[in-house]
C-alpha positions, 0 to 999 in steps of 0.5 A, a space after each residue: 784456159 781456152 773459153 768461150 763467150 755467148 752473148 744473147 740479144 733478145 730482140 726479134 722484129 717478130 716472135 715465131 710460132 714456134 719458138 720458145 727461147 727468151 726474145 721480146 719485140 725490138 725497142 730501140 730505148 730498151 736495146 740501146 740500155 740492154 746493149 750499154 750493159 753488155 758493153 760494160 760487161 764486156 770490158 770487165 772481163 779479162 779473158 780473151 775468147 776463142 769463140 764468141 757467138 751473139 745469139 738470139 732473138 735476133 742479132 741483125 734486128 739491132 739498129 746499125 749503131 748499136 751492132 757497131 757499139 757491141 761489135 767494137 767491145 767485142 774486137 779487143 777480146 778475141 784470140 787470135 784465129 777466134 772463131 766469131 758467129 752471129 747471127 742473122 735473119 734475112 729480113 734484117 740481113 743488108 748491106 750495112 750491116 753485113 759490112 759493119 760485121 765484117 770490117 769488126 771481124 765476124 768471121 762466121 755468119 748464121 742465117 736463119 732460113 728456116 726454109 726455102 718454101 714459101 707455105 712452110 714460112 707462113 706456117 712457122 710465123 717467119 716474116 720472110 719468104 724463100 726468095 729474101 732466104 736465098 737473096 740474104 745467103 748470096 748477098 753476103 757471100 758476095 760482099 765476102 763471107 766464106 763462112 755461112 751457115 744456114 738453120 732448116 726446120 723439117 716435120 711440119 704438120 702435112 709437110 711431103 717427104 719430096 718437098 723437103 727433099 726440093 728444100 734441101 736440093 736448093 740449099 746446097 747449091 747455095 754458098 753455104 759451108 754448114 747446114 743445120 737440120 732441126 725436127 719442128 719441137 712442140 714447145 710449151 708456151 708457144 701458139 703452135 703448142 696450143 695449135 696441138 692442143 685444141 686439135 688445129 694441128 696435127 703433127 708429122 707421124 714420127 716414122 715419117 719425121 724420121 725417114 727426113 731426118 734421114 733423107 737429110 743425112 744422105 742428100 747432105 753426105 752426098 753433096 759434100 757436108 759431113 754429119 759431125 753432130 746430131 742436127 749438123 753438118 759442114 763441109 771440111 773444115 767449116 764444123 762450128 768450133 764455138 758449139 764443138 766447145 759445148 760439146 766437148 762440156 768447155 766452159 763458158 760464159 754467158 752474157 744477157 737475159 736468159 744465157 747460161 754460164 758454165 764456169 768452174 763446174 758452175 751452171 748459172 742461168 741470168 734472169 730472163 728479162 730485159 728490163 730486169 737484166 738492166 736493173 739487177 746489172 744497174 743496182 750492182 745485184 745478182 744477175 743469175 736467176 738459178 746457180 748449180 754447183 756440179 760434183 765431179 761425177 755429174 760433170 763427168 756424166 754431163 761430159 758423156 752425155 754431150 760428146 756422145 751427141 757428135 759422129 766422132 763419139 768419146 774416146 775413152 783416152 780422152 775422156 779419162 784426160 777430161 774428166 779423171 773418170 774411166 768411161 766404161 766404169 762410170 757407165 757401166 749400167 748404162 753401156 750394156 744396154 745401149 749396146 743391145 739396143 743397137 744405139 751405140 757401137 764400140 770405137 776400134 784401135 789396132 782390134 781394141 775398143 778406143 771408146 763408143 760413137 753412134 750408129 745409125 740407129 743412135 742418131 734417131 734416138 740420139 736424146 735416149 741416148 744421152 738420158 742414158 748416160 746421165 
């Protein structure tokens, strides 16, 4: 059985306006017993993996010794021609650390960019500027990464259609393989939701968040990175295998504070808490916070509802092979009116439908979509 391994590291030199997954500022005694635990996690699982992504936080934010502590575990556990991810923030992207990821065998490198303007990295409480983003991104090509991925925000408040455009000018001369292009969210909890709250902010009309979602689809398309899934987009052969696992509703487990495991049609979230992470894993307890026992019927709804995500839709042949479930059957209800709707159109093979996929329009409203399906 072919599964996949998460594994997060919640430290962050700094927490970003806008984020709201689990992180806590690095402590070098907290990091060295959270990554101890990970290590022995790691060791008591007798599966090999053919993807593994450390995650974040902030990976590179880890002290050299314990990212080559963690990397070593890691090395006898992965299948061979495994897809390896981690990622990194410019910051913390150096030499040292760029060579400990390779001589492990990290073969694919995520760097958090955000952007390539210096006044939208101010706004979102990056603590790099555009020129330490492009300098990371090369440096680690030329010391020999030919897997680099890099995340953009677009629809800050007052942000210009043509700025972002600039942006992503510059970023596909850069050598990146994939880019991935996430709308700025409002989260709870975070600074910037409370900037929305008390009237500091304003955020982007809709429309015009929309037409640069769009602009992003046709300056990336045209420059050689074809859209795969909702926010991402790789030249031939670079499309992340570790989250077309996901998609595909693929198992996996999860290791750290606040990771989700899905393992035998069972969700489980850890408790979301460094400390608390250790002393569960210390005292032999449970480290799952929330656990939910899925039927049938709702794996094979949540299957839809993630494949629909990406450009090649659900092939109704596959679906049936993945889930026992007939596709248009299970979503009787919820096809029609997707169809009208103008979300969705219908696969064709030899004049016949094979399964549904996206339009244009569906890419815009790709979460009423997968709500839907649901």
């Amino acid at each position: 059985m072919s599964i996949s391994l998460y594994i997060h590291i919640p430290f962050c030199r700094r927490k970003c306006l806008y984020c709201d997954f689990f992180s806590v500022i690095y402590e070098p005694r907290a990091a060295a017993s959270y990554i101890d635990v990970i290590m022995r996690q790691i060791e008591a699982i007798e599966e090999d993996f053919s993807t593994v992504y450390i995650g974040g936080g902030t990976p590179s934010a880890l002290a050299p010794e314990l990212l080559a502590r963690l990397l070593k575990a890691l090395s006898p556990k992965l299948r061979a021609g495994a897809e390896f991810t981690v990622e990194a923030n410019p910051e913390s992207l150096d030499d040292e650390r760029i060579k400990l990821l390779l001589g492990y065998g990290v073969n694919r490198l995520s760097i958090g960019v955000q952007s390539l303007e210096d006044t939208k990295l101010k706004r979102l409480g990056r603590i790099h500027n555009a020129r330490k983003a492009a300098e990371s991104v090369i440096l680690a090509s030329k010391r020999g990464f030919s897997n680099i991925s890099i995340d953009l925000i677009f629809g800050v408040w007052d942000e210009k259609q043509d700025r972002w455009k600039n942006e992503l000018d510059q970023a596909v001369k850069l050598p990146v393989q994939h880019v991935s292009c996430y709308a700025l969210t409002y989260e709870k909890d975070t600074p910037l939701f409370k900037a929305l709250q008390n009237k500091s902010i304003t955020p982007l009309d809709d429309d015009i968040a929309a037409a640069m979602y769009e602009t992003a689809i046709d300056i990336l398309s045209l420059r050689g990175f074809k859209q795969y899934e909702i926010s991402n987009f790789a030249r031939e052969g670079f499309e992340c295998k570790h989250n077309l696992s996901y998609w595909e509703n693929n198992p996996y487990i999860g290791l750290g504070a606040s990771a989700v495991s899905y393992v035998g049609g069972v969700r489980s979230r850890n408790v979301a808490g460094v400390e608390e992470y250790v002393r569960r894993f210390d005292k032999g307890q449970v480290l799952a916070d929330s656990s939910e026992k899925l039927s049938p019927e709702r794996r094979a709804k949540e299957t839809a509802a993630v494949k629909i995500r990406t450009r090649d839709g659900i092939d109704f042949a596959w679906f049936k092979e993945k889930t026992d479930y007939d596709l248009q059957e299970l979503e009787k209800r919820a096809i029609p009116g997707l169809l009208e709707k103008g979300l969705i159109r219908y696969k064709k093979e030899n004049n016949t439908s094979s399964g549904i996929q996206l339009k244009r329009k569906g890419f815009l409203f790709c979460d009423t979509v997968s709500s839907t399906l649901l």
